[in-house]
MINU-903721 format. One record per residue: residue number from 1; residue in one letter; x, y, z of N, C-alpha, C in turn. Coordinates in steps of 0.1 Angstrom, whole numbers. Example, Ala and Ser with C-alpha at 12.3 -4.5 7.8 and 13.67 -1.06 7.14 Angstrom:
2
1|A|132|-57|78|123|-45|78|132|-33|78
2|S|128|-22|71|137|-11|71|129|0|79
This chain:
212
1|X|1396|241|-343|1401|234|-355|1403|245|-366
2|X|1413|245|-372|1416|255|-383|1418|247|-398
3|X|1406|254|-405|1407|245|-416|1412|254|-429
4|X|1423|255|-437|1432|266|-444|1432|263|-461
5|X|1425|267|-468|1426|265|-479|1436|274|-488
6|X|1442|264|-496|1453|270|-506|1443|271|-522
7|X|1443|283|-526|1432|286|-541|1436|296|-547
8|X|1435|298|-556|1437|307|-566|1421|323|-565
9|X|1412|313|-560|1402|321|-562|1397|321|-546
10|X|1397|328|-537|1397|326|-520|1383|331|-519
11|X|1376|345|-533|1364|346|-533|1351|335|-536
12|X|1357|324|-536|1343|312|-541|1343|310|-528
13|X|1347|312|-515|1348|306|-504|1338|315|-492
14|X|1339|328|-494|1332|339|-488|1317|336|-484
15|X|1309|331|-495|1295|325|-489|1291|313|-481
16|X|1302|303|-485|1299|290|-478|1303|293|-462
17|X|1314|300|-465|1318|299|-447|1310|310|-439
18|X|1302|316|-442|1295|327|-440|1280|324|-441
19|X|1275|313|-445|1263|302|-441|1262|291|-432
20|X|1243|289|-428|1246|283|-420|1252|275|-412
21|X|1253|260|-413|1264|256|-401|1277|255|-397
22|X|1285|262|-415|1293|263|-413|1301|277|-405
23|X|1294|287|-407|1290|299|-403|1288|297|-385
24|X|1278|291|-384|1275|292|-366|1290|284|-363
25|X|1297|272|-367|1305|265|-360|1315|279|-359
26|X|1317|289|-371|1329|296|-369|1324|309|-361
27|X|1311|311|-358|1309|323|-350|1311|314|-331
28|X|1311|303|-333|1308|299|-314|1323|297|-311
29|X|1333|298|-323|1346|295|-320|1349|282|-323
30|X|1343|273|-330|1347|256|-327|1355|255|-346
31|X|1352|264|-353|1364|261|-360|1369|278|-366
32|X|1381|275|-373|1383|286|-377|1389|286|-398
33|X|1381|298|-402|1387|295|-418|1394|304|-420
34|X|1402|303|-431|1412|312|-442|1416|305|-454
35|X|1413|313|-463|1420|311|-478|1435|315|-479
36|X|1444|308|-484|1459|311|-486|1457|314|-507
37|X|1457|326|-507|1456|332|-519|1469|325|-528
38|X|1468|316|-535|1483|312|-546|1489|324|-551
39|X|1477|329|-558|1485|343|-563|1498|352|-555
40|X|1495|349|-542|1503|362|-535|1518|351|-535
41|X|1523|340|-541|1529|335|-537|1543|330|-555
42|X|1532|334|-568|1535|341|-574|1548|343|-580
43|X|1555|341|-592|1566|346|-595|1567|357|-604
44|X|1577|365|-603|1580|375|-609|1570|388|-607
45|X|1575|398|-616|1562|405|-617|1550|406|-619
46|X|1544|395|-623|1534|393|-627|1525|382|-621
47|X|1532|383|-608|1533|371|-601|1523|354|-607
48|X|1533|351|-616|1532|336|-625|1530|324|-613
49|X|1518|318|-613|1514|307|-610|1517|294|-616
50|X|1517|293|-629|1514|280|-638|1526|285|-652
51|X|1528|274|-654|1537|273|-666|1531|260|-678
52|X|1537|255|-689|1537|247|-697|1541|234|-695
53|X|1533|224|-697|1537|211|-690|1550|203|-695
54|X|1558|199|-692|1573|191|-699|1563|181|-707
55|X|1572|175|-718|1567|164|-728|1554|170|-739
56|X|1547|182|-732|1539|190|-741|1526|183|-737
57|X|1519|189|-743|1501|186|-743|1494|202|-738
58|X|1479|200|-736|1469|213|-737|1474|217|-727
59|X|1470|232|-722|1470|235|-705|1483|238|-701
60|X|1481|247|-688|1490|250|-682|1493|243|-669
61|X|1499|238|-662|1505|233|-646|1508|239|-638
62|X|1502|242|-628|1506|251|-614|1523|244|-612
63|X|1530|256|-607|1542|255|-604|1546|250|-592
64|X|1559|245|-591|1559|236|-574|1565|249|-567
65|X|1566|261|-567|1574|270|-559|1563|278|-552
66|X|1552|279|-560|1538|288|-554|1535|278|-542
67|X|1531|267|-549|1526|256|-542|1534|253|-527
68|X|1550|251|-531|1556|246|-515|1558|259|-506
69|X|1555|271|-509|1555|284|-503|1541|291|-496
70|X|1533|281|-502|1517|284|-501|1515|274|-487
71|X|1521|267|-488|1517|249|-478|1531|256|-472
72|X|1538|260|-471|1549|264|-460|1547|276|-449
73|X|1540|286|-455|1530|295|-445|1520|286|-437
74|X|1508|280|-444|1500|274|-439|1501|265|-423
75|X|1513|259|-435|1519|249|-418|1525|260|-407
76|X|1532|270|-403|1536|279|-398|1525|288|-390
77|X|1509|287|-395|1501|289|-388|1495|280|-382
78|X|1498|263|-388|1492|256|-377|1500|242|-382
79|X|1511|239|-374|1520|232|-376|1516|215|-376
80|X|1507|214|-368|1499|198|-367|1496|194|-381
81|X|1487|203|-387|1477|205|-395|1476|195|-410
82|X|1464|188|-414|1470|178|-426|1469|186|-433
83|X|1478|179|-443|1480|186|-458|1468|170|-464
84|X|1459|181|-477|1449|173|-482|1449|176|-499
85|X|1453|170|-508|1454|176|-523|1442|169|-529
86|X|1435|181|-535|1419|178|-540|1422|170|-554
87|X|1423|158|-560|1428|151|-570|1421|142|-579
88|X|1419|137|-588|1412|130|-596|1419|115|-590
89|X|1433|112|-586|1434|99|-585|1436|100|-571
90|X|1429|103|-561|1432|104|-549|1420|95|-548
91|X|1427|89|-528|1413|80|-525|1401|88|-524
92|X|1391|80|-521|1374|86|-523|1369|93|-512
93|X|1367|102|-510|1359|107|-497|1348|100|-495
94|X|1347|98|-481|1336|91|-477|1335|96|-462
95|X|1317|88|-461|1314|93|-444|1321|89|-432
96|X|1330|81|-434|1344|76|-425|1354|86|-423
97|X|1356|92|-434|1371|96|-435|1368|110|-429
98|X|1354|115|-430|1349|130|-425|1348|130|-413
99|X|1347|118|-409|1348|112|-392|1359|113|-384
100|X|1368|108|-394|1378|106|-388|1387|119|-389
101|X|1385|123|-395|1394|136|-396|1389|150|-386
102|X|1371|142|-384|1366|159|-373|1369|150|-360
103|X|1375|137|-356|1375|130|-344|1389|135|-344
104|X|1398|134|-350|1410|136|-349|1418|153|-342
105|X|1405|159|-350|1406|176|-346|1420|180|-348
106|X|1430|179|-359|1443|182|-368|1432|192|-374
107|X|1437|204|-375|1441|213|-390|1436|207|-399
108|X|1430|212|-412|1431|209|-423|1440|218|-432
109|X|1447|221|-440|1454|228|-450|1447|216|-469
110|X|1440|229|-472|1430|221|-484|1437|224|-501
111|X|1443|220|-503|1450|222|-516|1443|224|-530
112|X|1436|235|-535|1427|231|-548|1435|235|-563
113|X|1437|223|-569|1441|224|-579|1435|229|-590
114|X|1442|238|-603|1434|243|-614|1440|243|-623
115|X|1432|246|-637|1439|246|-649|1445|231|-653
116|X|1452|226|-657|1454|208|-664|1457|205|-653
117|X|1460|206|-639|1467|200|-626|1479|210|-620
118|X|1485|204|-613|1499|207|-605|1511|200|-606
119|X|1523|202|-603|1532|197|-603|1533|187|-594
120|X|1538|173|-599|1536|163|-593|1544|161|-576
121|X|1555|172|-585|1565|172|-570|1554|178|-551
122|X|1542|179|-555|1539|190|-548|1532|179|-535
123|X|1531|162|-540|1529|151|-530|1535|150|-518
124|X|1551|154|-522|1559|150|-512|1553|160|-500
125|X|1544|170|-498|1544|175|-488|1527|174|-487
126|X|1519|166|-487|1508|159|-484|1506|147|-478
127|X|1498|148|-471|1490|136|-461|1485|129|-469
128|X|1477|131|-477|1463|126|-484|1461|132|-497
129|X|1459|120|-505|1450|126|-518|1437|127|-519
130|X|1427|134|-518|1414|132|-519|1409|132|-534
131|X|1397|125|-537|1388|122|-548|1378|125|-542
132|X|1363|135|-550|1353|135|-545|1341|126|-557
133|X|1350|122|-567|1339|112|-575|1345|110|-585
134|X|1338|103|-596|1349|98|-608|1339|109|-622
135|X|1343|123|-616|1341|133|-627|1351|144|-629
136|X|1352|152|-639|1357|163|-639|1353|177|-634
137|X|1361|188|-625|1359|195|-624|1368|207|-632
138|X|1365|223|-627|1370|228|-633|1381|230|-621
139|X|1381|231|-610|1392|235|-602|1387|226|-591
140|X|1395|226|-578|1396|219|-564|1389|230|-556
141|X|1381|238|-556|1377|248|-552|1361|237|-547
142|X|1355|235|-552|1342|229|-548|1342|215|-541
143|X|1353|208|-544|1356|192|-535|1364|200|-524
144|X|1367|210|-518|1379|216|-506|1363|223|-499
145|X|1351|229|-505|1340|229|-500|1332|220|-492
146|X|1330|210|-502|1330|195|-495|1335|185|-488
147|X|1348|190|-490|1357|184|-476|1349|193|-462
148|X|1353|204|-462|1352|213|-457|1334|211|-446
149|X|1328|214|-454|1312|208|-449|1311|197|-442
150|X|1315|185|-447|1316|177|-442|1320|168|-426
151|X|1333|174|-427|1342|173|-416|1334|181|-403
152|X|1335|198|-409|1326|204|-399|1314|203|-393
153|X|1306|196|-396|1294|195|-389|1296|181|-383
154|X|1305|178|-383|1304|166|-373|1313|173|-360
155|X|1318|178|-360|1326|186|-348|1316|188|-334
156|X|1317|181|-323|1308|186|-319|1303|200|-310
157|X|1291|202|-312|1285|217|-308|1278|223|-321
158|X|1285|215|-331|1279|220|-344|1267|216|-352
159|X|1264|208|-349|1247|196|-353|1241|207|-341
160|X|1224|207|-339|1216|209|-330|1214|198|-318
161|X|1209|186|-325|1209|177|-318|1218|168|-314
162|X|1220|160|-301|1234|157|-300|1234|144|-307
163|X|1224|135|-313|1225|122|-320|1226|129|-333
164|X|1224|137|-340|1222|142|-352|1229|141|-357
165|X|1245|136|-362|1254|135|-368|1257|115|-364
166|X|1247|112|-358|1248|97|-355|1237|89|-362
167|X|1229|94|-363|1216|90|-369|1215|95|-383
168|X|1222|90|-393|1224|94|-408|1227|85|-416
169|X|1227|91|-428|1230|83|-435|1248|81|-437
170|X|1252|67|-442|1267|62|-445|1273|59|-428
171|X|1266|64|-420|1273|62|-405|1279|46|-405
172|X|1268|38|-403|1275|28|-404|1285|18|-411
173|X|1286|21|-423|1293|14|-435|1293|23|-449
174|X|1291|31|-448|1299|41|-459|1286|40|-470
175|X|1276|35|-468|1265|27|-475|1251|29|-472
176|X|1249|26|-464|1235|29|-452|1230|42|-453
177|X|1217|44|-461|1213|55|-459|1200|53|-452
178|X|1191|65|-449|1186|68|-433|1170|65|-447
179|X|1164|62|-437|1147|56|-439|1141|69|-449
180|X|1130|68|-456|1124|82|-462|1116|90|-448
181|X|1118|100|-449|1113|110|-442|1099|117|-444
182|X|1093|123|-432|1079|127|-437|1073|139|-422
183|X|1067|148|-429|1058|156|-422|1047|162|-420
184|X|1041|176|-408|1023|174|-415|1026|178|-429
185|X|1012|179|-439|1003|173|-432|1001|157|-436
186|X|996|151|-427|994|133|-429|989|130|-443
187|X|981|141|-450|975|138|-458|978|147|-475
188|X|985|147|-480|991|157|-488|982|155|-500
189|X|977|160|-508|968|157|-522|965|143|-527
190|X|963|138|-517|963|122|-516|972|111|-513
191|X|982|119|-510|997|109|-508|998|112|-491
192|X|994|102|-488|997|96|-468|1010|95|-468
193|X|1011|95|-452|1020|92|-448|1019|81|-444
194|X|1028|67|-444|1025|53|-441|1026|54|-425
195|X|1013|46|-424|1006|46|-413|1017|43|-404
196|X|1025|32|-402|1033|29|-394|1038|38|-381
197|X|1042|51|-391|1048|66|-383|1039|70|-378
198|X|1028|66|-382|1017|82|-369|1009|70|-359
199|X|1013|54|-356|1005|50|-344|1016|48|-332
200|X|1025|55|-334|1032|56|-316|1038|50|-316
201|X|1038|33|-319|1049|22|-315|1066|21|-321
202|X|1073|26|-309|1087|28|-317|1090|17|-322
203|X|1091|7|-316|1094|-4|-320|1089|-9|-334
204|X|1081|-7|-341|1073|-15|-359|1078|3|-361
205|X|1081|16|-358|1086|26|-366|1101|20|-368
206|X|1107|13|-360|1126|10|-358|1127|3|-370
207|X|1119|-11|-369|1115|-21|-379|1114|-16|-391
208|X|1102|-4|-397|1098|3|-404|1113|8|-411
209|X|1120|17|-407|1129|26|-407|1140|16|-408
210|X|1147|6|-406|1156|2|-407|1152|-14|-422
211|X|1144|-14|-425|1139|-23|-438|1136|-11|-449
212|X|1134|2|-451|1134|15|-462|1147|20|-457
């Protein structure tokens, strides 16, 4: 799977993909990264990214010519591949959609917007809008992370255990999170572990774990 981010800044990206699991999936071969630099795509001498928005207001707007030239290499390196625009009014990411996109095994090409947004024209060559919450950021650089994490460890070879991406939280309804967790020692400065977990019977632990 080749997952290709389009950014202005390709250095915020250097550590994440170079840590753990995102890191082992790209050393065994099971996915592969690249940043698509906007800058190198640039006009003029100065190679200009963003201009002044029509009708006026604060901020500058990424231009649609970096943008459809940036997403036009991309696809050329991996032609299947979704286009994904990191957005304030895009649908919600969720533990479905990370599913379905590492089950599908398409490309990603990750679009991160900066500065007051992008040019609107820049949809017509997108799959999907994503939202990663109802906040502001400063750029699409940390939700294209998140995509990014997400999707990949569900690939499989990439979890340790082979239920470990099954036994979690939101698996089943986007909702469902997994029981509280616990280890030695049983006895921590007075705070036990509920008895339940340390007498053997899976069955009142399933019970246990599936009512927290």
């Amino acid at each position: 799977m080749k997952i290709q981010v389009i950014t202005l800044f390709p250095e915020m990206f250097d550590g994440i993909f170079k840590t753990s699991m995102l890191w082992k999936a790209q050393k065994e071969g099971i996915v592969e990264y690249s940043c698509v630099n906007l800058r190198d795509f640039g006009l003029g001498p100065r190679k200009q990214v963003d201009d002044t928005p029509y009708g006026g207001g604060d901020g500058m707007v990424l231009m649609p010519e970096p943008l459809f030239a940036a997403v036009e290499v991309a696809k050329q390196n991996d032609p299947s591949a979704k286009v994904l625009l990191m957005t304030p009014r895009g649908n919600v990411w969720k533990q479905s959609k990370a599913k379905a996109y590492a089950d599908a095994k398409n490309g990603l090409i990750i679009i991160c917007g900066r500065y007051e947004g992008y040019d609107e024209r820049i949809v017509k060559v997108v799959d999907e809008q994503i939202c990663i919450g109802s906040y502001v950021l400063t750029g699409g650089e940390i939700p294209a992370m998140i995509i990014t994490d997400s999707v990949v460890r569900l690939l499989p070879g990439v979890l340790g255990g082979e239920t470990s991406a099954e036994i979690e939280s939101f698996v089943q309804d986007d909702k469902t999170v997994e029981a509280p967790q616990y280890t030695r020692p049983a006895d921590f400065n007075g705070m036990k572990v509920p008895d339940v977990l340390l007498n053997g019977h899976h069955a009142e632990i399933d019970k246990w774990r599936n009512n927290n």
